[in-house]
N, CA, C and O of each residue as an XYZ file, in Angstrom:
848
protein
N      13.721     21.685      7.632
C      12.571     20.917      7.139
C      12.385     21.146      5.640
O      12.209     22.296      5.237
N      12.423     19.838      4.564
C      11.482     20.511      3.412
C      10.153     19.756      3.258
O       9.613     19.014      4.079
N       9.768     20.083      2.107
C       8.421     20.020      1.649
C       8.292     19.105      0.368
O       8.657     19.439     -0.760
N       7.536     17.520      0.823
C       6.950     17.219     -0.253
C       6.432     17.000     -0.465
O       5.757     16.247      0.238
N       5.989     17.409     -1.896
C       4.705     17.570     -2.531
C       4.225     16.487     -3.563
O       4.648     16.633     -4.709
N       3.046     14.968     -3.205
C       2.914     14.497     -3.850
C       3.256     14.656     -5.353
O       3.220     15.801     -5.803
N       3.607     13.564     -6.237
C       4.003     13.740     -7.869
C       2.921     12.939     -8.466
O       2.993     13.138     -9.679
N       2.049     12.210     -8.234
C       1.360     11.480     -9.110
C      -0.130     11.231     -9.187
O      -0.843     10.916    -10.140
N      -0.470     11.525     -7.556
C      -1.769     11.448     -7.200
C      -2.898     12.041     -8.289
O      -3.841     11.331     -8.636
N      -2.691     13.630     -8.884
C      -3.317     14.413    -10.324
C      -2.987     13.676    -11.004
O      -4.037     13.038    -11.074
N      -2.182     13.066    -11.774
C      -1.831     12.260    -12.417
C      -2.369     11.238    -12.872
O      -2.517     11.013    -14.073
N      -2.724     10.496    -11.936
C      -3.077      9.117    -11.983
C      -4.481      9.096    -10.641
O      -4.405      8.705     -9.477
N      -5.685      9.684    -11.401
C      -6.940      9.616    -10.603
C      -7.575      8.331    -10.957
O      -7.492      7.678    -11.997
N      -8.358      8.069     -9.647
C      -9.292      6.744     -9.366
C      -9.841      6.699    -10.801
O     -10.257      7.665    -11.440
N      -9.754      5.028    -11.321
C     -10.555      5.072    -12.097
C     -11.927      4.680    -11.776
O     -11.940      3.839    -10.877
N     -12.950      4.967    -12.156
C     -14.328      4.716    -11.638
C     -14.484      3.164    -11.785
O     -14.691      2.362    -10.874
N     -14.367      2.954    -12.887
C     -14.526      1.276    -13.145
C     -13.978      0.392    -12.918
O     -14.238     -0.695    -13.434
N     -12.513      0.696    -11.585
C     -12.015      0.045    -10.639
C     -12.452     -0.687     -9.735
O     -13.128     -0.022     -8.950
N     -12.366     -2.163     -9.364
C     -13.023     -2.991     -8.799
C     -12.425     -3.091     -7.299
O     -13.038     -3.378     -6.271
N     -10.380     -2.619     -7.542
C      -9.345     -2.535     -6.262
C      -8.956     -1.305     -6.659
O      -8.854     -0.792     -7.773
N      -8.689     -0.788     -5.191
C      -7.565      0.184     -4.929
C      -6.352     -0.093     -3.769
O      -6.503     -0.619     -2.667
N      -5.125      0.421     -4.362
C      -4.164      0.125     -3.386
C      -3.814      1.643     -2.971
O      -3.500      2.513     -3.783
N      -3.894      1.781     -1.902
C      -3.728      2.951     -1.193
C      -2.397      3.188     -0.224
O      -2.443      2.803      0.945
N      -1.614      3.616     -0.573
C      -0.596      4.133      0.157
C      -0.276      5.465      1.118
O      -1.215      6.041      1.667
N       1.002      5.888      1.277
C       1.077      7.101      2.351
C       1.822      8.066      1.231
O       0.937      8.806      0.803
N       2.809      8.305      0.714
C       3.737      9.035      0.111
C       5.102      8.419     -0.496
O       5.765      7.487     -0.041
N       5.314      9.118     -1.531
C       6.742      8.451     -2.271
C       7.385      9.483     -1.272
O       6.891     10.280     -0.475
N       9.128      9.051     -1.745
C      10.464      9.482     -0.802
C      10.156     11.154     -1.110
O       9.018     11.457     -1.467
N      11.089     12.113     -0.976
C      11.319     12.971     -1.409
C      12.502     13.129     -2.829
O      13.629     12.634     -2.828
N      12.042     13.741     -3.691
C      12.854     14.108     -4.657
C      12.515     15.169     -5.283
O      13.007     15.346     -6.397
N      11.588     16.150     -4.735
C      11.493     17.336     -5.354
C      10.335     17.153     -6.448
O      10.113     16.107     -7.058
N       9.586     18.452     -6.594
C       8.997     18.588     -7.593
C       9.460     18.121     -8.713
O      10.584     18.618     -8.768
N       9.282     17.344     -9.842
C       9.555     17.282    -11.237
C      10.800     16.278    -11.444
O      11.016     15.835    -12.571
N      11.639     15.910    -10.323
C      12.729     15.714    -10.154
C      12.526     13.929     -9.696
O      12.406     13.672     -8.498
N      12.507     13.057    -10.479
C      12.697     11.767     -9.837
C      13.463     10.790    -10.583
O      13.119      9.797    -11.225
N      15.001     11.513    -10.249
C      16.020     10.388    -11.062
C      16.743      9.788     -9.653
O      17.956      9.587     -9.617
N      15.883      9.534     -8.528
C      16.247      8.513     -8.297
C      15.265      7.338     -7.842
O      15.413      6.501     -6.953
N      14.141      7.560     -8.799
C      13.047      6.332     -8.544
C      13.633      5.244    -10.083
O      14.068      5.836    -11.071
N      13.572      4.035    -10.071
C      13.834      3.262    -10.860
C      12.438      3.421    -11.903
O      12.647      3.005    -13.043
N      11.540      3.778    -11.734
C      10.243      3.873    -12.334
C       9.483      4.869    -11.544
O       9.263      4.932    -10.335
N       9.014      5.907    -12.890
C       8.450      7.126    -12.357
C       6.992      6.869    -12.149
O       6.277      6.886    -13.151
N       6.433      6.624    -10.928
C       5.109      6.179    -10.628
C       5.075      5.626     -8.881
O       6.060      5.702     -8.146
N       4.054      5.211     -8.563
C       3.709      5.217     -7.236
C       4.603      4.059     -6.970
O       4.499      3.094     -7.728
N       5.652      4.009     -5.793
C       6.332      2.541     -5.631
C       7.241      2.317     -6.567
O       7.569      1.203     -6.975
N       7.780      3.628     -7.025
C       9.005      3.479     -7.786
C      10.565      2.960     -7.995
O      11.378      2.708     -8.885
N      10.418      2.976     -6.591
C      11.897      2.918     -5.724
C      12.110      0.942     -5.698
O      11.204      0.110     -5.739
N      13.451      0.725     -5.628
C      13.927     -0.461     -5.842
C      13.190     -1.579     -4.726
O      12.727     -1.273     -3.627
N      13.214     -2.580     -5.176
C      12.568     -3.659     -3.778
C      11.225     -3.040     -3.252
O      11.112     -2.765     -2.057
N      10.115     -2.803     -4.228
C       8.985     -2.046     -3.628
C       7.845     -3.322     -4.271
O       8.058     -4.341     -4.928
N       6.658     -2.734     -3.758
C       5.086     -3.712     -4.112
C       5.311     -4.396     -5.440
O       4.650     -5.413     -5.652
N       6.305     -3.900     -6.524
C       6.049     -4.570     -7.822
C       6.676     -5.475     -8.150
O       6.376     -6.228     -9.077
N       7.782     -5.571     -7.357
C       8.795     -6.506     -7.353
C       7.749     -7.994     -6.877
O       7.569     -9.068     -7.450
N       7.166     -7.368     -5.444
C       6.699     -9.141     -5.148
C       5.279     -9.242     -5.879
O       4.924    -10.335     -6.320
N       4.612     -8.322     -5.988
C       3.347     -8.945     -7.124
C       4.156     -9.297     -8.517
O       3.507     -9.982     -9.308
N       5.215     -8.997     -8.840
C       5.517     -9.410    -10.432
C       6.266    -11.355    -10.008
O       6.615    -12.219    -10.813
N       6.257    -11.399     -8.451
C       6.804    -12.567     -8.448
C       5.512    -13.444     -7.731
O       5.428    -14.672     -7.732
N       4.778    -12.734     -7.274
C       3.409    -13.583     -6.877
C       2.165    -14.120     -8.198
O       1.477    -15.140     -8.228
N       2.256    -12.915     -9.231
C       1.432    -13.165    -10.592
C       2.316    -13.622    -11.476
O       1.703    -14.088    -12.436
N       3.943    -13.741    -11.653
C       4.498    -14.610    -12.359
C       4.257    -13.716    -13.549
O       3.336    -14.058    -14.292
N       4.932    -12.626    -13.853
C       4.889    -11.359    -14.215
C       5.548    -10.539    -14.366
O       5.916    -10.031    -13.308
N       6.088     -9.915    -15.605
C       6.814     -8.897    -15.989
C       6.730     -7.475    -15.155
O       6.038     -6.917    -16.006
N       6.889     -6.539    -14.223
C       6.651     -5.468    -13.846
C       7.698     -4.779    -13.684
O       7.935     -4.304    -12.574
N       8.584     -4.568    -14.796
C       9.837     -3.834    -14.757
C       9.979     -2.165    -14.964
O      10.793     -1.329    -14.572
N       8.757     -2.124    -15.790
C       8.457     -0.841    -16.818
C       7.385     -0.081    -16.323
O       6.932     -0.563    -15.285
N       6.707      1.146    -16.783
C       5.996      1.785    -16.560
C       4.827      0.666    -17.165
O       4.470     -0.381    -16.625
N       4.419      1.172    -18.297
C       4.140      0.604    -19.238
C       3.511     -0.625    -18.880
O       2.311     -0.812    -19.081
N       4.481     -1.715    -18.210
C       4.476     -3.281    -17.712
C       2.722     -2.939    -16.707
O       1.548     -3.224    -16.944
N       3.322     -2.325    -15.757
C       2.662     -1.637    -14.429
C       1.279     -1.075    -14.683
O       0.306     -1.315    -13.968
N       1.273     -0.184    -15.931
C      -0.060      0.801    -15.956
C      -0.919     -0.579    -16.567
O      -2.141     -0.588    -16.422
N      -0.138     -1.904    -17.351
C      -1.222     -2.348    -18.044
C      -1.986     -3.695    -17.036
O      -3.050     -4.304    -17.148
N      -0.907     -3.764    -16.101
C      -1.085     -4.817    -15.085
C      -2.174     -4.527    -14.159
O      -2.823     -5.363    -13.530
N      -2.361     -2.766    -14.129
C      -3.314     -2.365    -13.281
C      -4.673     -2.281    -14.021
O      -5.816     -2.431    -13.590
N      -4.316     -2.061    -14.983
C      -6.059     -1.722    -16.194
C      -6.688     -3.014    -16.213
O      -7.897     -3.204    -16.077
N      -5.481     -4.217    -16.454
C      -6.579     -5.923    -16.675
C      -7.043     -6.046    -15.663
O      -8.185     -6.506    -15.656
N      -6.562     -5.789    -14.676
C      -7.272     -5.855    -13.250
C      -8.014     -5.345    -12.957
O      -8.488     -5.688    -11.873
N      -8.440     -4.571    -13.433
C      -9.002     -3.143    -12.831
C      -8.603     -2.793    -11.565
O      -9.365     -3.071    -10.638
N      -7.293     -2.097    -11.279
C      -7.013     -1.996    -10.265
C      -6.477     -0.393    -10.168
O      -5.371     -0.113    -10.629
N      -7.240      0.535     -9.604
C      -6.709      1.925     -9.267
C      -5.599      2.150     -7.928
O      -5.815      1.502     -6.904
N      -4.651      2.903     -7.978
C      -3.352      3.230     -6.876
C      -3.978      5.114     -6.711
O      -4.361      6.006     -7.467
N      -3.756      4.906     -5.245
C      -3.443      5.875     -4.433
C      -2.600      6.419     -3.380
O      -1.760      5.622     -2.962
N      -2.609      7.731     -2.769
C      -2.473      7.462     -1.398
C      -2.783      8.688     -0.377
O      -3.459      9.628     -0.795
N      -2.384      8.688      0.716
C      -2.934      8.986      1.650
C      -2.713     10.791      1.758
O      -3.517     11.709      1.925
N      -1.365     10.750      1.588
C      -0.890     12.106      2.360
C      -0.153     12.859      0.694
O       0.844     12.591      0.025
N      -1.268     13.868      0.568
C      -1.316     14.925     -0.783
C       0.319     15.733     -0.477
O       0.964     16.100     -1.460
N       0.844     15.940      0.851
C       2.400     16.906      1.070
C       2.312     16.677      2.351
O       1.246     16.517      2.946
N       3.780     16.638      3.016
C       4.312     16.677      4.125
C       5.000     17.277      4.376
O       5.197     18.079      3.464
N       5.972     17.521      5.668
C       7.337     18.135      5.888
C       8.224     16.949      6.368
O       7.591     15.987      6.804
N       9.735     16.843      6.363
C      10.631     16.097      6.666
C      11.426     16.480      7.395
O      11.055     17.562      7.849
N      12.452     16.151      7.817
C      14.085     16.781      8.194
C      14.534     17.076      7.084
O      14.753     18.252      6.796
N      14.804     15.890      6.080
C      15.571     15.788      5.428
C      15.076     14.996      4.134
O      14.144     14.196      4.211
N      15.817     15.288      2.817
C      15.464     13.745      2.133
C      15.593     12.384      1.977
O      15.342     11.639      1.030
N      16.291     12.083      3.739
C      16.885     11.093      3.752
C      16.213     10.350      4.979
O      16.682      9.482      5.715
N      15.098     10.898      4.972
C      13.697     10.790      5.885
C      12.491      9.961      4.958
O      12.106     10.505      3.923
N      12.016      8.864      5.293
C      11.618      7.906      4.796
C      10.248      7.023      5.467
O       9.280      6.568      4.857
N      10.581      6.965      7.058
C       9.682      6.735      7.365
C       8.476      7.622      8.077
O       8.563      8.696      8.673
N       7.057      6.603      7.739
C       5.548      7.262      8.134
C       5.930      7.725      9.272
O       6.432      8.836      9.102
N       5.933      7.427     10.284
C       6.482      7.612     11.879
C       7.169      9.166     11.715
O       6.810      9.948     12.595
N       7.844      9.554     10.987
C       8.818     10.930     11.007
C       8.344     11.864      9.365
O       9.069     12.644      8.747
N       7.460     11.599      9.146
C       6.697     12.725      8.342
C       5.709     13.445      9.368
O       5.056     12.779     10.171
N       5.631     14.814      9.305
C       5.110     15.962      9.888
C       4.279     16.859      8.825
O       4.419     17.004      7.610
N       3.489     17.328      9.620
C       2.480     18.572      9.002
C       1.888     17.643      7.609
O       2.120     18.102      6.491
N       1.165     16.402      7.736
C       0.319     16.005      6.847
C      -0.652     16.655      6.411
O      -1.283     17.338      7.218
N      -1.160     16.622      4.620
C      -1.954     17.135      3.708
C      -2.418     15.696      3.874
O      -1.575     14.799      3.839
N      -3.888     15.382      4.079
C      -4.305     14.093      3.888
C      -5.274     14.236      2.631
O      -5.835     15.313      2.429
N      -5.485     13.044      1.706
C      -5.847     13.422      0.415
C      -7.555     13.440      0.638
O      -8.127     12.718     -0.179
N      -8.337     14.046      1.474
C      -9.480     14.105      1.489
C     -10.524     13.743      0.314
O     -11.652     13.293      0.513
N     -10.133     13.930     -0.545
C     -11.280     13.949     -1.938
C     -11.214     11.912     -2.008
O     -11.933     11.221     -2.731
N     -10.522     11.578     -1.375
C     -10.636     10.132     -1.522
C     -12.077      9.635     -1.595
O     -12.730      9.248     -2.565
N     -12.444      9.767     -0.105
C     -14.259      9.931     -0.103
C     -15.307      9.679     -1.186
O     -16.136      8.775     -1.291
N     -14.961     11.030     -2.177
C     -15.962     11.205     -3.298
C     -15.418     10.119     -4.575
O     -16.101      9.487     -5.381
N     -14.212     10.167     -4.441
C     -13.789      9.224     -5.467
C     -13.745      7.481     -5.158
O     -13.574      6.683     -6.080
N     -13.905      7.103     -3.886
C     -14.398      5.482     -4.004
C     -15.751      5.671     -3.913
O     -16.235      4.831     -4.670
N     -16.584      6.272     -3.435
C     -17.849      6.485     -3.446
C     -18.719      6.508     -4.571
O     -19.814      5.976     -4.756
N     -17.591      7.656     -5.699
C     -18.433      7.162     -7.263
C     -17.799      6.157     -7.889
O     -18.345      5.866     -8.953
N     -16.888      5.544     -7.636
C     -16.452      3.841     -8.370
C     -17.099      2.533     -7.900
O     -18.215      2.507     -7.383
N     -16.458      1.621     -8.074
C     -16.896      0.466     -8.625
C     -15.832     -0.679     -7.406
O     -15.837     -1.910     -7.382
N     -15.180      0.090     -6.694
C     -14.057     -0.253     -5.867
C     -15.022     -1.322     -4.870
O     -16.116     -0.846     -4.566
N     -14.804     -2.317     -4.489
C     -14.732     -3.390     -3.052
C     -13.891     -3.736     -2.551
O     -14.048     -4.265     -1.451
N     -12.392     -3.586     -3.200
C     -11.516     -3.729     -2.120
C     -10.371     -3.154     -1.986
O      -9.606     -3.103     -2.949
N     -10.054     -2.639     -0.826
C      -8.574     -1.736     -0.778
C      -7.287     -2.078     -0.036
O      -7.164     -2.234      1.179
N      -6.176     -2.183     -1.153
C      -5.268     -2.924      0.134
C      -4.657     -1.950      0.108
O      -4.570     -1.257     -0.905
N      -3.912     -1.589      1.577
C      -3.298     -1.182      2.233
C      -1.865     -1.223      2.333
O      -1.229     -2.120      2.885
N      -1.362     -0.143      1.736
C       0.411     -0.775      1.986
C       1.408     -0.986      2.918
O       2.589     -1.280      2.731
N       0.430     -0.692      4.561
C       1.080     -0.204      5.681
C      -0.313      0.193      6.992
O      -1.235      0.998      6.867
N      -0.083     -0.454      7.842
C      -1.475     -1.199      9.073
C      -1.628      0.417      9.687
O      -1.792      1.434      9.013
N      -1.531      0.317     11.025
C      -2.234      1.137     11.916
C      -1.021      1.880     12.961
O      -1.362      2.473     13.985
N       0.229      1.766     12.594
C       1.255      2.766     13.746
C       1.204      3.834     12.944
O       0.729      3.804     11.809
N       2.067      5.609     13.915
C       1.897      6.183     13.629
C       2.019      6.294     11.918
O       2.889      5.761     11.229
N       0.854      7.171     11.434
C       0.864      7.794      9.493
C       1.218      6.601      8.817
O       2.071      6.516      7.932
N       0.578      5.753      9.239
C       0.585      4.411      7.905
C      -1.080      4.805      7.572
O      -1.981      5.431      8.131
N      -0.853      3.911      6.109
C      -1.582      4.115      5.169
C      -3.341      4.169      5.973
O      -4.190      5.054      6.071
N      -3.263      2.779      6.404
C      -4.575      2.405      6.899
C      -4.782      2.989      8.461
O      -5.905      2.815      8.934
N      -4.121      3.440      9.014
C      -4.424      4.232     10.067
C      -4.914      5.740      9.977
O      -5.721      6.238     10.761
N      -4.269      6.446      8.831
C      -4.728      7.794      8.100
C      -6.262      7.691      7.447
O      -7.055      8.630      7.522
N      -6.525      6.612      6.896
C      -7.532      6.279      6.362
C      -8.653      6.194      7.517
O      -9.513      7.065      7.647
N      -8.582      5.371      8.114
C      -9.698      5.009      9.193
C      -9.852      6.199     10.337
O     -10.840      6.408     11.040
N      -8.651      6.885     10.325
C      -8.889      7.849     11.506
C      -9.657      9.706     10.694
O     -10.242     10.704     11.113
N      -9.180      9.222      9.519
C      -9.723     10.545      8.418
C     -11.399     10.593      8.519
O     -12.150     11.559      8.657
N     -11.733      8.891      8.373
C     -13.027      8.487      8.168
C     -13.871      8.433      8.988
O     -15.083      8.422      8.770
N     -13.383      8.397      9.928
C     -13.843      7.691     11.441
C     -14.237      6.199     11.591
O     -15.291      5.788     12.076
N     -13.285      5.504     11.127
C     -13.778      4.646     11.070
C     -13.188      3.425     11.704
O     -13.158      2.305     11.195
N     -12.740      3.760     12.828
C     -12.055      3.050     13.884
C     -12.728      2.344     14.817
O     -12.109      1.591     15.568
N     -14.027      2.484     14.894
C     -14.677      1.399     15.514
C     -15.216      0.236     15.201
O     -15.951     -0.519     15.838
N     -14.553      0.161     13.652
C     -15.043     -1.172     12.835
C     -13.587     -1.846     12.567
O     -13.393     -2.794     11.805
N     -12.800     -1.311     13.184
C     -11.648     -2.620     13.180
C     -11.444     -3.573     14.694
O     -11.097     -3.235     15.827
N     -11.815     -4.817     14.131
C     -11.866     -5.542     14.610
C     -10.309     -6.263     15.520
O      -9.197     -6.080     15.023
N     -10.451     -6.939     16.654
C      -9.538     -7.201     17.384
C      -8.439     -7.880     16.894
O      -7.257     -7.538     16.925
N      -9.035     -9.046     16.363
C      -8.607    -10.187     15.696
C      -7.854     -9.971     14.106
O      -7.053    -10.760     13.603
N      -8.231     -8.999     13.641
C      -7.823     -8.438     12.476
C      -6.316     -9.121     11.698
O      -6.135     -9.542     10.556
N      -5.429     -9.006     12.836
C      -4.207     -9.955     12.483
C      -4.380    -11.194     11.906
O      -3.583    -11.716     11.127
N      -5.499    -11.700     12.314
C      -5.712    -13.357     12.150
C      -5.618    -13.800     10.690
O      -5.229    -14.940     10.436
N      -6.059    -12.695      9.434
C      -6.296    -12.653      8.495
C      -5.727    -11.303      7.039
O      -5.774    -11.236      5.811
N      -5.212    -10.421      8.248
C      -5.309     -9.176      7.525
C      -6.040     -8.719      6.546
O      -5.600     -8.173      5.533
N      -7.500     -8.980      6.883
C      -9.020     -8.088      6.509
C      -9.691     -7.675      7.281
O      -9.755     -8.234      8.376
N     -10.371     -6.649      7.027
C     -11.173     -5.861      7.466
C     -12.815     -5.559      6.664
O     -12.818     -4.667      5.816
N     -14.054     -6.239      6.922
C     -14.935     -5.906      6.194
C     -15.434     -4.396      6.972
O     -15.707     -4.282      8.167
N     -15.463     -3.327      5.958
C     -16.013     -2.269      6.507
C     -17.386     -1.761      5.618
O     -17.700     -2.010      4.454
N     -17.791     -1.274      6.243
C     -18.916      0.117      6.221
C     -18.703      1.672      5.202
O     -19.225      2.596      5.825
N     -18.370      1.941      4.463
C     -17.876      3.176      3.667
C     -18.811      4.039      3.609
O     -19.024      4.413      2.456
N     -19.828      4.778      4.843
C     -20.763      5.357      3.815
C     -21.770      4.481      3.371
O     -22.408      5.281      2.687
N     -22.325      3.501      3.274
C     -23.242      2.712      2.852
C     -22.758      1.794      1.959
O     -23.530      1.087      1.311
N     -21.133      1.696      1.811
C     -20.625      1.455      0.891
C     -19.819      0.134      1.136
O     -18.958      0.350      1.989
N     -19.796     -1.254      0.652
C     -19.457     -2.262      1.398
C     -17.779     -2.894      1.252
O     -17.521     -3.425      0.172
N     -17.040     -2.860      1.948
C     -15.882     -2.507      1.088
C     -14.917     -3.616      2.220
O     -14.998     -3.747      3.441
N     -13.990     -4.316      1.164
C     -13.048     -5.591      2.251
C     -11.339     -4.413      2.178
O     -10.717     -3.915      1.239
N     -11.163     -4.400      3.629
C      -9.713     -3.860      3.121
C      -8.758     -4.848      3.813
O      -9.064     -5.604      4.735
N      -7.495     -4.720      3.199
C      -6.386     -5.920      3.151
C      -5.336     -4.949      3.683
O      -5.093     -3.794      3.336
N      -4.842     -5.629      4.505
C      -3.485     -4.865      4.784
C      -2.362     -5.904      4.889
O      -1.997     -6.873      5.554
N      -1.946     -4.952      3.594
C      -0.371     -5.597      3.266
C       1.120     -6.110      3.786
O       1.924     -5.331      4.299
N       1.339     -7.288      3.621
C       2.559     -7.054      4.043
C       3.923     -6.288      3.494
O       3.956     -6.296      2.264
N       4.667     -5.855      3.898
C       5.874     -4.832      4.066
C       6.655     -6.039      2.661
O       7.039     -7.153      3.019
N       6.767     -5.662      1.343
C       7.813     -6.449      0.680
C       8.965     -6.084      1.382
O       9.831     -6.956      1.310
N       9.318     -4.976      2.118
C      11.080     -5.085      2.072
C      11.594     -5.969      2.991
O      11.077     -6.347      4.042
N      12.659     -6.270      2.507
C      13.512     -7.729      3.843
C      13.734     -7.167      5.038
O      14.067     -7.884      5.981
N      13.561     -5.570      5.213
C      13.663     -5.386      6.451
C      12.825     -5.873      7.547
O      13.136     -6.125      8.711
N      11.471     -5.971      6.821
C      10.551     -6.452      7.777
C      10.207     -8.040      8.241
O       9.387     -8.416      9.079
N      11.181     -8.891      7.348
C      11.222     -9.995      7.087
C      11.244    -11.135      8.800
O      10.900    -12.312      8.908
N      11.857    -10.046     10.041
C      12.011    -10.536     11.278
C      10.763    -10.554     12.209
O      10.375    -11.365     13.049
N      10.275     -9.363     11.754
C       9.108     -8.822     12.345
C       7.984    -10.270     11.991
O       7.609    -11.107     12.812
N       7.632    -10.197     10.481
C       6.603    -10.724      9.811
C       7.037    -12.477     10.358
O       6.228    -13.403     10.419
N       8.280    -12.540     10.645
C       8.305    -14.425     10.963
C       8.489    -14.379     12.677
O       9.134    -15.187     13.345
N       7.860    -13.399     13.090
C       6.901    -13.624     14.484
C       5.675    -13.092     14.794
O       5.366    -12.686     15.914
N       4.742    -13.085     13.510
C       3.846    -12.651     13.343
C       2.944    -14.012     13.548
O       3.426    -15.144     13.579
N       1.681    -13.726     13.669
C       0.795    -14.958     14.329
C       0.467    -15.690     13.006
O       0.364    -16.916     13.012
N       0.236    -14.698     11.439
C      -0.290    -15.224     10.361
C       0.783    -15.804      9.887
O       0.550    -16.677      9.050
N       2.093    -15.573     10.193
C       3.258    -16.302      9.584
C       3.433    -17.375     10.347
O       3.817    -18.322      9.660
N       3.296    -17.681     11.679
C       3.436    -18.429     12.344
C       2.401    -19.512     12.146
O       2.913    -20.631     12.102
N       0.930    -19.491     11.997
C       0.713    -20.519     11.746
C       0.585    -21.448     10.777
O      -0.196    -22.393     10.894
N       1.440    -21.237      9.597
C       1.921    -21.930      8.577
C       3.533    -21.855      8.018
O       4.084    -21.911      6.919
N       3.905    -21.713      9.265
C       5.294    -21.850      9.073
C       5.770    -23.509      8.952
O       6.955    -23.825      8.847
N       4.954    -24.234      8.977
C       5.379    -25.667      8.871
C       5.479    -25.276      7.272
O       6.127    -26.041      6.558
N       5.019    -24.410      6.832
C       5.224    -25.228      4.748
C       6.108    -24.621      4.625
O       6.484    -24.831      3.472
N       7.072    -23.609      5.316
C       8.087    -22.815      4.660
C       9.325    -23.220      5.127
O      10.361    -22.861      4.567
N       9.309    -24.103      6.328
C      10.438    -24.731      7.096
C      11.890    -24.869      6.786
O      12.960    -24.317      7.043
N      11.266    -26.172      5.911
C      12.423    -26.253      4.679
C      12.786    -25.310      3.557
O      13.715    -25.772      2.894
N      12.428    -24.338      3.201
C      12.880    -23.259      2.163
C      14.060    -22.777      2.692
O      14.410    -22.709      3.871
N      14.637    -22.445      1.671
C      16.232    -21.028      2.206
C      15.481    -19.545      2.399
O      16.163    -18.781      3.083
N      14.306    -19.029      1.968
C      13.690    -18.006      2.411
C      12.832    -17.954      2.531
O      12.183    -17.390      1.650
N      12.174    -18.468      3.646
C      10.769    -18.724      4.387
C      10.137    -17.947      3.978
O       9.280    -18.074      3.103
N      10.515    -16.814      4.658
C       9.530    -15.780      5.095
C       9.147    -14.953      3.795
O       8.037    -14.491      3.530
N      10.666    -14.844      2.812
C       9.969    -14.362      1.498
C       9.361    -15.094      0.494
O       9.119    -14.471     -0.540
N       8.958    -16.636      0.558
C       8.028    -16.859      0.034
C       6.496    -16.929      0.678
O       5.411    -16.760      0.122
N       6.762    -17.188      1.819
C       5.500    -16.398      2.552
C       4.788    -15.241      1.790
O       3.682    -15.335      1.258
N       5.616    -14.090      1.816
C       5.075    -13.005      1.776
C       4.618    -13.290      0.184
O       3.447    -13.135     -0.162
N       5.594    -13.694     -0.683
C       4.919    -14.185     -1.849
C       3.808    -14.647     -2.205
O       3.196    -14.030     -3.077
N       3.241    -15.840     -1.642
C       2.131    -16.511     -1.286
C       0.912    -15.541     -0.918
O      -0.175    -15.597     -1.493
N       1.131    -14.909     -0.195
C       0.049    -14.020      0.640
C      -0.384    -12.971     -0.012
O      -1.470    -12.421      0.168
N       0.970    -12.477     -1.266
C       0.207    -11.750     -2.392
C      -0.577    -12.035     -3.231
O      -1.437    -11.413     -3.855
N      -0.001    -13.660     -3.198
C      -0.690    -14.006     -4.701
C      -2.334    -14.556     -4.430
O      -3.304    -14.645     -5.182
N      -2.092    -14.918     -2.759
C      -3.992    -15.104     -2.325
C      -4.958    -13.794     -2.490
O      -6.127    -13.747     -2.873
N      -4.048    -12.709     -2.058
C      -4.797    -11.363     -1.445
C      -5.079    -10.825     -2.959
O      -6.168    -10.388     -3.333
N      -4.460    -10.883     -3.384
C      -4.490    -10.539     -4.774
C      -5.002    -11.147     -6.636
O      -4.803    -10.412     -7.602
């Protein structure tokens, strides 16, 4: 088993005057200090990740650090995530489902609580140690997700007194691309994507550029 230990979360704290937060679970493993193999040193670093399809849903440069930190400030948009260190097998261990002995980032709480945040998307729904399942089960706040939830992928919740829409994201990678085109929200507008050569990834395109 090793051990990893969030890299960015100290780094890169909530900004208060954040209107969104995108909340995630954990980057890959690469060791303390050590990330020559993220294409960009920051949350979602790794190739074919969230920046790729928001830089193609906002019609948008997001190649760079730089590109990224300034894309998030016009927005006001703060990044997080869920799990502060874990254990693995290996570093070649990747998915939520097979991370063990979670650090969940508790101080989350105090930090949307003193911002400015209403909405949080989610980079990953409700199976085992995804983003929004860590979240709601940290919080208790599992009796405010609603049945239907798929229909839309939102959630209006309760925070504490605190009124807050959360979005849960779809999966940019093409792996999920089979899954998501038998999904009920893909399905019922699959008449506009019919004719495309990649349905489903302009779908997912589309759905960023609404949610977002």
């Amino acid at each position: 088993m090793i051990l990893t230990k969030h890299l960015y979360i100290s780094k890169y704290p909530i900004n208060q005057s954040s209107k969104s937060l995108i909340l995630g679970t954990i980057h890959p493993h690469n060791g303390i200090n050590n990330t020559s193999n993220f294409k960009i040193d920051f949350f979602y670093g790794n190739k074919n990740s969230l920046w790729t399809i928001l830089s193609e849903a906002k019609n948008i440069r997001l190649d760079t650090l730089n590109e990224i930190l300034k894309f998030l400030a016009q927005n006001k948009i703060s990044i997080s995530d869920m799990i502060l260190e874990c254990e693995r097998l290996n570093d070649k261990v990747t998915a939520d489902k097979d991370l063990q002995n979670l650090v969940v980032n508790q101080n989350l709480k105090n930090e949307i609580l003193k911002s400015d945040i209403e909405t949080i998307y989610f980079t990953s729904a409700f199976s085992k140690n995804n983003a929004a399942k860590l979240f709601f089960d940290l919080f208790g706040l599992q009796n405010q997700i609603p049945i239907n939830w798929k229909d839309t992928y939102e959630i209006n919740i309760d925070f504490f007194g605190k009124k807050i829409k959360c979005v849960i994201l779809l999966s940019p990678s093409g792996a999920s691309n089979i899954g998501i085109s038998r999904s009920k929200i893909y399905l019922n507008k699959q008449n506009l994507y019919e004719d495309l050569k990649t349905p489903v990834k302009q779908f997912k395109i589309d759905f960023y550029k609404e949610k977002f």
